[in-house]
Structure formats: structure tokens, C-alpha cells
GUDREN-65056 format. One line per field, with one value per residue (C-alpha): y, z, x; residue number from 0. Coordinates in steps of 0.25 Angstrom, whole numbers. Layout:
% GUDREN-65056
Y	Y ...
Z	Z ...
X	X ...
i	NUM ...
***
This chain:
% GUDREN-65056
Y	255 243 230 225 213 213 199 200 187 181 177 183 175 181 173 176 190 188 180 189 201 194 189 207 211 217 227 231 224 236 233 222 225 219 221 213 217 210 214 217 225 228 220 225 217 216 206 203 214 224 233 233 248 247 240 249 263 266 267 261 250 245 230 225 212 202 195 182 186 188 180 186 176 173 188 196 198 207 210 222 217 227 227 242 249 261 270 284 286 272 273 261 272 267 254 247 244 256 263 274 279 274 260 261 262 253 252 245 253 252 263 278 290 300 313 307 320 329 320 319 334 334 323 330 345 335 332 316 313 304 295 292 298 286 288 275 284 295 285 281 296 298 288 290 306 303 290 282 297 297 290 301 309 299 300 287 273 265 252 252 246 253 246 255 246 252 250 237 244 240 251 248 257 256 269 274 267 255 258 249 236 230 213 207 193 183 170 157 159 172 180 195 199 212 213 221 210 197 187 191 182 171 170 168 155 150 156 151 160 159 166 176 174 187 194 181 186 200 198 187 195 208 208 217 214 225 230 225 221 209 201 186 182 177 183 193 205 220 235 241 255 267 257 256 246 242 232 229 220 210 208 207 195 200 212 201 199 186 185 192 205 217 228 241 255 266 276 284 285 291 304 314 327 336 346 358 365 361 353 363 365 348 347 356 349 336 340 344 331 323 329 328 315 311 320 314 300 306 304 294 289 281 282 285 280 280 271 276 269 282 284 296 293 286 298 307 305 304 316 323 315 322 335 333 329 341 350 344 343 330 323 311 303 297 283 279 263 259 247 245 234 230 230 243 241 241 249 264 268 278 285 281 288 299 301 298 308 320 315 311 300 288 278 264 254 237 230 218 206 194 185 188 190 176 175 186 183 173 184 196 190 187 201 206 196 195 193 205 209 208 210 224 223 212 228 234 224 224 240 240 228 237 250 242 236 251 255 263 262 268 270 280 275 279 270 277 288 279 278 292 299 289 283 271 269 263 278 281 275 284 295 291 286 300 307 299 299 315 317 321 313 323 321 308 306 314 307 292 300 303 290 284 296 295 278 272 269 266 273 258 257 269 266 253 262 268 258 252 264 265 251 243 230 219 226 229 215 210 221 215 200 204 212 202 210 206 204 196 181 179 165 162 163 153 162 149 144 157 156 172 181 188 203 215 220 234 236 235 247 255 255 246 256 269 282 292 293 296 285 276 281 278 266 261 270 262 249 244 246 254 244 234 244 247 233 230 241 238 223 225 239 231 219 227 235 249 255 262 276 280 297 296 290 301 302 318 315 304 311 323 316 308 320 326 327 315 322 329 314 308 315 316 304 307 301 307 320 328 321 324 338 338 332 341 348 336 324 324 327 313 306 316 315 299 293 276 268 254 257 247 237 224 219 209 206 203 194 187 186 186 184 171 166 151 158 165 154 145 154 153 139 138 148 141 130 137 143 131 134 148 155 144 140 153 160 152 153 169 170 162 171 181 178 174 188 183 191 206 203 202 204 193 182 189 191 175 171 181 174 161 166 171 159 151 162 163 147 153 144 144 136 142 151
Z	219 225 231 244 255 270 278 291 301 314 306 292 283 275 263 261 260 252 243 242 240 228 220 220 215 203 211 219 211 217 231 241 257 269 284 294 306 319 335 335 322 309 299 284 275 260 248 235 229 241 235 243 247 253 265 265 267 279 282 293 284 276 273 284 275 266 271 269 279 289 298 302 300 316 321 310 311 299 285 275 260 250 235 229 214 215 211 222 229 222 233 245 253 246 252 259 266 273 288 296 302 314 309 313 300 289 274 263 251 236 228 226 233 222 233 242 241 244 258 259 261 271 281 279 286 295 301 292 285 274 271 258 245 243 245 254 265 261 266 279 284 280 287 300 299 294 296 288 284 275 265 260 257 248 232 226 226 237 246 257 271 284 297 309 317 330 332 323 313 298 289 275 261 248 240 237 223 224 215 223 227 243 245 256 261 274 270 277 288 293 286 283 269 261 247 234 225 229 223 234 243 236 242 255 262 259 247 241 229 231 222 227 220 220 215 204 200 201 188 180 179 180 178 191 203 213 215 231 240 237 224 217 226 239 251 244 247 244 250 245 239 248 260 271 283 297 304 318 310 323 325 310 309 317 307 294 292 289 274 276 273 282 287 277 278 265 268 255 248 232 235 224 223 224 211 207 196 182 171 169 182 182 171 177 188 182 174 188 196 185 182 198 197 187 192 205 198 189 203 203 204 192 179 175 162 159 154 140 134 125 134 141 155 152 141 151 161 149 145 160 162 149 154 168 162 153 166 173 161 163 153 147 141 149 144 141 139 131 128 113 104 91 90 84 94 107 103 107 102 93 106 113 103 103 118 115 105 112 125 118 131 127 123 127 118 122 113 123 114 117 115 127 134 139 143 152 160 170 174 172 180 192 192 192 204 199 186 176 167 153 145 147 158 151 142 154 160 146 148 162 158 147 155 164 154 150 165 168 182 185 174 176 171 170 179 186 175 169 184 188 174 168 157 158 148 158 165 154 163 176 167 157 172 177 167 167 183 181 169 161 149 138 143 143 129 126 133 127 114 115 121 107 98 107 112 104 112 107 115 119 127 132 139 145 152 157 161 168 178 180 182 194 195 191 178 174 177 168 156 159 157 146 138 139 149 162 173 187 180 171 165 164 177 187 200 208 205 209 220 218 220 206 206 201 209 200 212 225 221 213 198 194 192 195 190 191 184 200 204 195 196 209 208 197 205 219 215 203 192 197 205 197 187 195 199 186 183 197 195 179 182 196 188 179 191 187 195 189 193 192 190 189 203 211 221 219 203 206 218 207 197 203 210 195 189 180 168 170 166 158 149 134 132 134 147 156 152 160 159 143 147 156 147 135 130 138 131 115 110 104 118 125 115 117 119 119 130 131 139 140 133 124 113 119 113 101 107 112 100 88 95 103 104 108 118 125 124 131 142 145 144 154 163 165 169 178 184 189 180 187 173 165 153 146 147 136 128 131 126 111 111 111 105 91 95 97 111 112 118 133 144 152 143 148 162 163 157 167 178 173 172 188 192 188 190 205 206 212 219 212 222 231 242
X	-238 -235 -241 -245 -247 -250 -253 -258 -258 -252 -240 -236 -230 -219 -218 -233 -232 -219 -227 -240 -229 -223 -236 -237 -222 -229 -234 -220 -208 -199 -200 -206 -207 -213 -216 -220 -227 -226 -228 -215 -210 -212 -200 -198 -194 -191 -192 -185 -189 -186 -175 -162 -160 -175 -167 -158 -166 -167 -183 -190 -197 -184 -183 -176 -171 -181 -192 -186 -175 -186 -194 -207 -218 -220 -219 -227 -245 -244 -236 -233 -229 -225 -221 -218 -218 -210 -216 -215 -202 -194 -184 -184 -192 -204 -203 -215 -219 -218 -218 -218 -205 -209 -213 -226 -236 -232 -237 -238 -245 -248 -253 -248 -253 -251 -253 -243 -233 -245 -249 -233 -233 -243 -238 -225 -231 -238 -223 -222 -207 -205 -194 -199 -207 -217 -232 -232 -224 -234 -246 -239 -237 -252 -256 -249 -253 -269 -272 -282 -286 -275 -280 -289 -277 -270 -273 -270 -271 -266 -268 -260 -258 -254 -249 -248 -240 -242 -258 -257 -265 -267 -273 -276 -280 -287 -286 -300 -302 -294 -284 -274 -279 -279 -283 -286 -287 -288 -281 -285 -274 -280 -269 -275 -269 -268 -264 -262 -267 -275 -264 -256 -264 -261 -248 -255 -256 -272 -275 -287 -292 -307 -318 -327 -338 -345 -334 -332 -346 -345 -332 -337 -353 -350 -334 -333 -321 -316 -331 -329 -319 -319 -311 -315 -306 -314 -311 -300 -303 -299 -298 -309 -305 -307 -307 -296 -295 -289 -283 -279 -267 -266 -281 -284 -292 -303 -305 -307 -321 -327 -325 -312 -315 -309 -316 -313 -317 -319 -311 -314 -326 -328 -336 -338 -334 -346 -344 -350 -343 -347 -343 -331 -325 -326 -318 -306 -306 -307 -294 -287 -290 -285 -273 -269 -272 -265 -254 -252 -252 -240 -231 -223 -207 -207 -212 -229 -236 -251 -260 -266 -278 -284 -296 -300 -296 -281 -278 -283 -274 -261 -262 -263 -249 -245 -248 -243 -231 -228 -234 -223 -211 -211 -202 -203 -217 -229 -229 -242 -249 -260 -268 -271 -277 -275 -291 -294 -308 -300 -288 -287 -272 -280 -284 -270 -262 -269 -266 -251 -251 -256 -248 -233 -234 -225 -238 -237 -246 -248 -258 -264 -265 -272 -261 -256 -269 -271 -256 -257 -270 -266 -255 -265 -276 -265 -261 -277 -280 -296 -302 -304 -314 -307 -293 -292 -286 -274 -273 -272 -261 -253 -253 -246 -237 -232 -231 -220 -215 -212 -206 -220 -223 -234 -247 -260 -272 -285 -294 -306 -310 -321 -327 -328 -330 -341 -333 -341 -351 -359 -359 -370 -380 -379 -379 -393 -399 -395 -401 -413 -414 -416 -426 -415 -421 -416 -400 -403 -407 -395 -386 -391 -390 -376 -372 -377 -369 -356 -354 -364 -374 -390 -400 -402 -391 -391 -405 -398 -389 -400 -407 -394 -395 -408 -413 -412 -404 -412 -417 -402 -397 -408 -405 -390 -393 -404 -393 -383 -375 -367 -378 -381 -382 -374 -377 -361 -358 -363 -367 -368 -356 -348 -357 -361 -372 -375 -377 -372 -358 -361 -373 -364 -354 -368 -363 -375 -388 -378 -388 -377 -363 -358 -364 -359 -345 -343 -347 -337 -326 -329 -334 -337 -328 -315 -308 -308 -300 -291 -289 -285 -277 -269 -266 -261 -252 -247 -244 -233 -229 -236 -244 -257 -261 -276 -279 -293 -295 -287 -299 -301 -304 -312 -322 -323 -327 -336 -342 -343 -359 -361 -362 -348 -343 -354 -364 -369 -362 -348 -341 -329 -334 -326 -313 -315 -317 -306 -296 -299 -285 -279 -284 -283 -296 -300 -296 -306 -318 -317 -329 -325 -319 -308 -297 -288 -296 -291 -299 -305 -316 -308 -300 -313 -319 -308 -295 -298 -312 -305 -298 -308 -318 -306 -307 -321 -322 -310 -315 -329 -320 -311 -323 -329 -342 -343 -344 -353 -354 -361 -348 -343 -357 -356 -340 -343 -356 -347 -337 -345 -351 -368 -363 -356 -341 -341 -330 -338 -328 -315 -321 -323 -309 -302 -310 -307 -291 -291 -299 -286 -276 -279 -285 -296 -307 -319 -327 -338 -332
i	0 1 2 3 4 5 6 7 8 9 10 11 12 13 14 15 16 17 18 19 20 21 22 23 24 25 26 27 28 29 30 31 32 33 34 35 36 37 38 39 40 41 42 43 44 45 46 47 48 49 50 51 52 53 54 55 56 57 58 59 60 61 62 63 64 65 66 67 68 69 70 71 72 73 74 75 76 77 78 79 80 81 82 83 84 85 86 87 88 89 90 91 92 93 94 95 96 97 98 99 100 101 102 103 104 105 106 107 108 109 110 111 112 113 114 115 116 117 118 119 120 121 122 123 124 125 126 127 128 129 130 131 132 133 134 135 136 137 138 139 140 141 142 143 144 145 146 147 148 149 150 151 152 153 154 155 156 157 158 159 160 161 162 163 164 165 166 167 168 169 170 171 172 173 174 175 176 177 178 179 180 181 182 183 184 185 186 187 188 189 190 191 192 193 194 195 196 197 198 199 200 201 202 203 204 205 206 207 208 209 210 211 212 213 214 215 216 217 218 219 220 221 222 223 224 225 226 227 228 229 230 231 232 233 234 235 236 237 238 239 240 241 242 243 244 245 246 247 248 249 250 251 252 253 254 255 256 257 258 259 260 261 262 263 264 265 266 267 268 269 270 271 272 273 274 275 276 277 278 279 280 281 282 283 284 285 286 287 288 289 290 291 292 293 294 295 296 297 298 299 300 301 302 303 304 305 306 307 308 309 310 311 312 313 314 315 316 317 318 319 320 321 322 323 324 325 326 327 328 329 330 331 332 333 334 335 336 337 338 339 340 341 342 343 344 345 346 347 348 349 350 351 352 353 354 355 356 357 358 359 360 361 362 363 364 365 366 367 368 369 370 371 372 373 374 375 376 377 378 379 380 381 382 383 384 385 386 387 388 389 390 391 392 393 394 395 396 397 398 399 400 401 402 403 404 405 406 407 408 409 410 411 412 413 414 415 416 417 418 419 420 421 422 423 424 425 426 427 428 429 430 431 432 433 434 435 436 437 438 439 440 441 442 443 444 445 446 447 448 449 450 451 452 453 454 455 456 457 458 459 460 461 462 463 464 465 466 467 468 469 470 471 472 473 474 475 476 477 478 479 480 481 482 483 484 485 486 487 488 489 490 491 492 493 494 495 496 497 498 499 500 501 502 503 504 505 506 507 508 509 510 511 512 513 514 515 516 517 518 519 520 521 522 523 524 525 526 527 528 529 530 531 532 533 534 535 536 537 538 539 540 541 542 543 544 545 546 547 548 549 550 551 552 553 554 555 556 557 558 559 560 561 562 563 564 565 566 567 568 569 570 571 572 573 574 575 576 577 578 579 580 581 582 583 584 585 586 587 588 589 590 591 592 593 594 595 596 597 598 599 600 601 602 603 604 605 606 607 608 609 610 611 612 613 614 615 616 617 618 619 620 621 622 623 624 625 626 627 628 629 630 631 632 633 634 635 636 637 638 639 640 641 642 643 644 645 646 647 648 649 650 651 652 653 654 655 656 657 658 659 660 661 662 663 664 665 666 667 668 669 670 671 672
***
């Protein structure tokens, strides 16, 4: 797991990239690297941070000195950085960026490929030698075998560049869900840059952080980012996930488009498994592709906790560890990391311990406070790059703070099962609209029946899901604003100020109106939910130097459990049907039969209302200032509404404050672009 930067221009400068490789040390404090490409040759160099037996081993892309000892801004059209987190084969034959032994193809690389001993195999019949045991050489020697074909091979999460020096060729990968991020951006002087975070281009000469209006929108109405290519940041773009590109490196400025996009292809599309067996025989394989999953993300050289928050999915995924574990005679403990509250509402150490006691892991427990919330989120919202949705993800930030802080290098974690196993609640309208769609009226009433018994809801509300996937926009946007619910016109946001085009986003990737679980599923899993997860989860493990593993989005899970029939994940009221199923005799039985939700949750709503109400109030008023009268005056009306309770609590106050905090953080213009 590391960090990455590439410039490409007539003239590289070196203390830009320096710079841009810095302000992403918390993602590679154990080593720095650089190469720089001109007509002429390829120069490695090293950093501060480059440890002094990487110049010593005798590879083909050793340091050749430090980068201060070198002059190479007039010669070089192109440049690799690199900043590495140990975390497969620790020795300096990990170093990057990497090459061939011919010095032809060059790399730099983040992520892990969990199958890379399997592929390593392969290319070793096929005639390949290694010098190393890292999965970056792995990649390289694929791709000189396979080509851009390679990729389907690779199980993991990865974003990596490769330079074939000989036909001036720059090819560039996002693995298929985005767990690792790729940024790019055209700066003012023409320079083409790649990065693994978007503060790295503020190190560049003409920054000017601009906002995007559309995306602006997009957070603040429907607290929604990482849905496109592009971020609130104008102009910044990202690799899409599943996409790959290439560049001719010398001629690159004829492949930018005029609002600075580059030309991307999908090279992997989410397909479901088409299944036959029955409910049974998906349940025994369910069992079997999990437990690989989380088997191959057990490899590593350093040492492997989990996150454990008492759900389904992050218990799920413990207690496979602890079986592995025992399989294997593993000594010692898995040490595991829980958020819990003081608040009994948003506490699950009941659950937690439950887990703990039927695992004998070494449990881990932080109790996010709000006296510390405020403290941290100008450096939480530097980390995160964009604006996030609420102070969940300030739990989630404490948690990987303490897992470094207990020597855990790498977490697992349980992004992506909601997606793929209807763990929403909102999954309750594909299946009612389903039902409905075939004349199934009696399950129907059933299931609305048994939504009421199990979660609590009135027949009422279960119609409103109904009519949420069977209605068309326009009826759904008016139930929203009737009902008090986030919609297209928000009256607190000024549209024409922010110079945006209100709409739903949910339309664009099909989660609005979607009348079958599949459908829906997919959509969360390729635009509308997932990716900004996994952003999250990526900027607050990289922040403390941890990198997060997620089982449930090995590739070969995901397409079978997408390809499952609907009822397999969702029906009479109960969710994740066959992961409860799956888990029996694995999970304890409490765990298995749990019907409510949080997650890594804070009480944040009792901090709005009881903790703080000055505070939060404070925020607002200062986040109307900052800005520019974008969010209006209602926002403050709204926040004491809700506040003195005549409205229900509402993530909408955090989501301006968090605005309002990267506005500042980034000094971002809010003028019209």
C-alpha cells in the first residue's frame, strides 16, 4: 500500500514532485523513490526517507543518490514518484518505482494483489524470473507477458502506472471498484499530473482550488461525491473504477480534452453470475467465496487486525480469521477495533463483546468524544480531500488512529456487503415494487406485514417504499419535498449562486426508481454509494499508515452475489439472507439473528441537540458566511428547528459544517467557474 505522483511536461520540476510526494508520506513513510524519464535515460533517485541499503542492492532501479544531488529539470518530459508501506516482501526489493530487467517498463503502484503467488506461478512456467517477492514485480511481468489483458487476472485493489520506455507508452489502472484512488489534473502551465490524493496538487505551480458546482450540489442536496469522475474540486479529475487509459507520454497534450478530461476505456464491467442451484447450494458457496476472500486478504509480511463494529458483515469476517487462524495453527490473537459511544442509542459493545467472547481476539475499544471532534476536523478534512457526510467518519478515523497506534498495519473491514446483499433499508423498495410488478399481491402483504413485526415499520411507510420504486421522478421529488425529505430544491441552498443545475445524481448511475434488488445493487456498487465508502475508508486508514483490506469486494463474491435471485438476499423482512445462513455455526447466534444497523456510528445527534446546540449553531451561521450566501439563511432556521426538536434530526446540519470546514481547509474559490 503506498502513495503515488506522476508529472508529465516539457521540463519536470523536481522540487514539485518532491513536494507533492511529501504532503502523501502518510501513505509511504518506509520508503520514497523517483525516476525520471528523458530521450536519453531513465535516473532513479531517492529521498529522505529512502532507506540506505535500497542503494546498495544491486537491482536495475536502485537510487542512484538523492534527488537534491541531481540536476534534471532541463532533460526530463516525464516523472515517477513513490512513497511505500511495507507491507509484502519488506526488504529494499520492494522499492519503486520499479522496472524490468531490461529497464524497459517502469511502475509505480498502490494497492495489493492478493493472487499474486498464484499469477507468480504462471509467469514463472511461462520462462519470467523474479528478483523479488512483492506483487509490484508480479504486475510488471504480467504485464510484459499479457498486456493490458493482465488486469483481469489481478484480485485486488490497485492503481497503478506502467511506462514502456521503448514505444513512449504510458498505461494507466483503477481496480474495478475503486478501492484505491487515481487524480488527475492540467495545471495552468500545461503540466499533466497523476495522483493518489487531490492535495498533492497543491504543491503545483498554479493551483487555484475551484469549486464544481455540480458536485458542490450534488453533497450539500443529497450528501452524495465519488458518484462521477469528477470531485468538488473543478477541473480535478479521477480514474473512474474498472477504467484504464493511454498515453503517447511525449505528445500528451493532444490527448486532453478541452475541460481537461482524458480519454478513458472500461476495461471491466460488474456482470452477474447467472445461478441455478437453489437457495441451499447458494449458501455453501456463499461460505466458500467468502472465506477465500478473506483468506487471501490474511497475506501479508506484517501484522493483520480487523475492524469490529458488532454487525453482520464485520463479525462475519472475525470470525472467518479466527477459523483460518486455528486451521492454520496460527499463534497469537487477532486484534480487533471497535467504535463505541457512551450513548447507550449508538453504542453496540453488547454486540462487540459478544463477538470477542466467542473469538478470544484481543478486542480493541475508542469511545469518540466530542471534545475532541472539532479539534481534529481541519486535519480530518485535509486527509479526506472533499467534504463528507457526517461524524462517522471522525469514528472511523479515531479507530485507525488507534490501530497504529497499536502496531496493526493492515485492517479488514466490511465495505461492500450492504451493496450486494441488500442491507439497506431502502432495498425494501425493489423488492415491495418486484412483488408488485408480478401480481404477487399476497407476498407483498406478507412482506409489508413483516417489515412492521421485524424493523417497525407502519404499513404507511411501507407503501412510501413502494411508491418510491414504482413512481416516476417528478412525483417522487414532490412526495420528497412534501414529506420534509432531501429533494431537487432545497430552500437553503441558493442554486444560482452555486451556479448549478438541480437534479437527482441517484438517476445518472439508475438507484432512483430501481424495481429489482439486482438493479439496485449495482447501482450502489458502480455509482452511487460505494465509492464514496471506500474513499473515506481509504483517506482515514492512509492517514495512520494502515492500509484497509475489503473481502466482500473480491470480484468472484461480488458477481455471485449479484447474480443471486433477489429473495436469496432479501425476503420476509429479514436482509442478507444468505450470509445469515451462510454464517450459522460460524457467527454466534444473537450476531446472526440481528435485525438493526449503525456501524461505525457517533451520537451525533446528541451532540447536535444536547451536547453543543451553541456550537453547532456557530457552525452554521459561519458556514453561510464562508459560503458566500451559497447555503442561505434557512439552514440556520432548519438547524434550531431541529435542534428544539419541531423537526426530526438531520445529517443535512453536519453536511454544511463539513462544507463550510473544506471551503476553508483548501481556500477554495467559491466564485462562478
Amino acid at each position: 500500500m503506498c502513495g503515488i505522483t506522476i508529472t508529465i511536461s516539457s521540463q519536470i520540476n523536481a522540487a514539485q514532485i518532491m513536494g507533492m510526494n511529501d504532503l502523501i508520506r502518510h501513505r509511504g513513510p518506509d520508503d520514497e523513490g523517483y525516476v525520471f524519464f528523458s530521450d536519453q535515460e531513465a535516473v532513479c533517485v531517492g529521498g529522505e526517507d529512502t532507506p540506505i541499503n535500497t542503494r546498495i542492492e544491486q537491482t536495475p532501479y536502485k537510487p542512484s543518490g538523492l534527488i537534491t544531488e541531481f540536476d534534471l529539470l532541463a532533460k526530463s518530459y516525464m516523472a515517477f514518484g513513490h512513497r511505500r508501506l511495507a507491507i509484502v516482501d519488506l526488504s529494499p526489493l520492494g522499492h519503486q518505482p520499479m522496472c524490468d530487467s531490461q529497464r524497459r517498463y517502469w511502475i509505480t503502484y498502490n494497492g495489493e494483489i492478493y493472487n499474486y503467488l498464484e499469477i507468480r506461478t504462471e509467469l514463472e512456467m511461462l520462462g519470467h524470473q523474479f528478483l523479488s517477492h512483492s506483487d509490484t514485480e508480479v504486475i510488471l511481468a504480467a504485464y510484459c507477458e499479457w498486456g493490458e489483458s493482465c488486469l483481469s487476472r489481478f484480485n485486488g485493489m490497485w492503481a497503478f502506472a506502467i511506462y514502456d520506455q521503448k514505444n513512449d507508452s504510458l498505461f494507466i489502472s483503477r481496480d474495478r471498484f475503486g478501492v484505491k484512488p487515481l487524480y488527475y489534473w492540467v495545471s495552468p502551465e500545461g503540466v499533466l499530473a497523476f495522483a493518489s490524493e487531490i492535495k498533492q496538487f497543491t504543491a503545483m505551480n498554479g493551483w487555484l482550488a475551484k469549486i464544481n458546482p455540480q458536485r458542490a450540489y450534488d453533497f450539500l442536496a443529497w450528501g452524495l461525491t465519488d458518484h462521477t469522475d469528477e470531485t468538488l474540486f473543478d477541473r480535478v479529475f479521477q480514474l473512474p473504477p474498472g477504467c484504464c487509459l493511454t498515453l503517447k507520454v511525449t505528445d500528451y497534450a493532444r490527448a486532453i480534452e478541452k475541460d481537461g478530461r482524458l480519454p478513458t476505456k472500461n476495461w471491466y464491467t460488474l456482470i452477474p453470475q447467472q445461478f441455478s442451484g437453489d437457495f441451499d447450494d447458494a449458501v455453501v458457496l456463499f461460505r466458500q467465496h467468502l472465506t477465500d476472500a478473506v483468506d487471501l486478504r490474511l497475506r501479508a509480511d506484517v501484522s493483520v487486525g480487523s475492524c469490529l463494529s458488532g454487525g453482520l458483515d464485520s463479525s462475519s469476517i472475525v470470525c472467518l480469521i479466527n477459523e483460518l487462524l486455528h486451521k492454520k495453527e496460527i499463534s497469537g490473537l487477532q486484534k480487533t477495533f471497535s467504535a463505541c459511544s457512551n450513548v447507550k442509542r449508538f453504542d453496540e459493545r453488547e454486540w462487540i463483546d459478544k463477538v470477542v467472547a466467542a473469538t478470544s481476539v484481543e478486542p480493541h475499544y475508542i469511545y469518540p468524544e466530542f471534545d475532541e471532534l472539532f479539534d481534529q476536523i481541519p486535519e480530518i478534512t485535509w486527509h479526506q480531500d472533499e467534504p463528507f457526510a457526517s461524524t462517522s467518519i471522525y469514528a472511523q478515523w479515531s479507530l485507525f488512529r488507534d490501530a497504529a497506534k497499536s502496531d496493526v498495519t493492515v485492517m479488514l473491514d466490511g465495505q461492500g456487503a450492504d451493496e450486494q446483499l441488500a442491507g439497506y433499508h431502502n432495498f425494501f423498495s425493489p423488492r415491495l415494487a418486484s412483488l408488485f410488478r408480478s401480481g404477487r399481491w399476497f407476498s407483498m402483504g406478507k412482506e409489508l406485514c413483516l417489515m412492521r413485526k421485524i424493523h417497525g415499520y407502519s404499513l404507511l411507510t411501507g407503501f412510501k417504499f413502494l411508491v418510491n420504486a414504482i413512481s416516476p421522478e417528478y412525483l417522487r421529488d414532490f412526495l420528497r419535498r412534501w414529506g420534509g425529505k432531501t429533494n431537487a430544491f432545497p430552500l437553503w441552498l441558493d442554486s444560482a449562486k452555486l451556479a448549478c443545475v438541480p437534479k437527482n445524481p441517484h438517476l445518472v448511475s439508475g438507484a432512483a426508481g430501481a424495481n429489482t434488488i439486482q438493479k439496485l445493487s449495482i447501482a450502489q456498487l458502480t455509482g452511487s454509494n460505494l465509492q464514496m465508502l471506500l474513499h473515506w475508508e481509504d483517506r482515514d486508514s492512509m492517514a495512520h499508515s494502515v492500509e484497509s483490506r475489503v473481502p466482500f469486494l473480491d470480484y468472484r463474491l461480488v458477481e455471485f452475489v449479484v447474480g443471486l435471485p433477489d429473495e436469496f438476499k432479501l425476503a420476509n423482512g429479514v436482509t442478507k439472507r444468505v450470509l445469515r445462513e451462510s454464517m450459522s455455526g460460524v457467527l454466534p447466534k444473537d450476531i446472526c439473528n440481528r435485525m438493526d444497523k449503525l456501524g461505525f456510528v457517533t451520537p451525533e445527534e446528541v451532540w447536535v441537540k444536547n451536547v453543543a446546540p451553541d456550537i453547532f449553531v456557530e457552525k452554521i451561521k459561519k458556514a453561510i458566511e464562508i459560503s458566500g450566501g451559497i447555503v442561505n439563511a434557512d439552514a440556520l432556521k432548519i438547524t434550531k428547528d431541529i435542534i428544539s426538536g419541531k423537526k426530526p434530526f438531520d445529517f443535512l446540519i453536519w453536511r454544511i459544517i463539513s462544507f463550510s470546514a473544506w471551503l476553508e481547509r483548501f481556500d477554495v474559490d467559491v466564485g462562478k467557474v
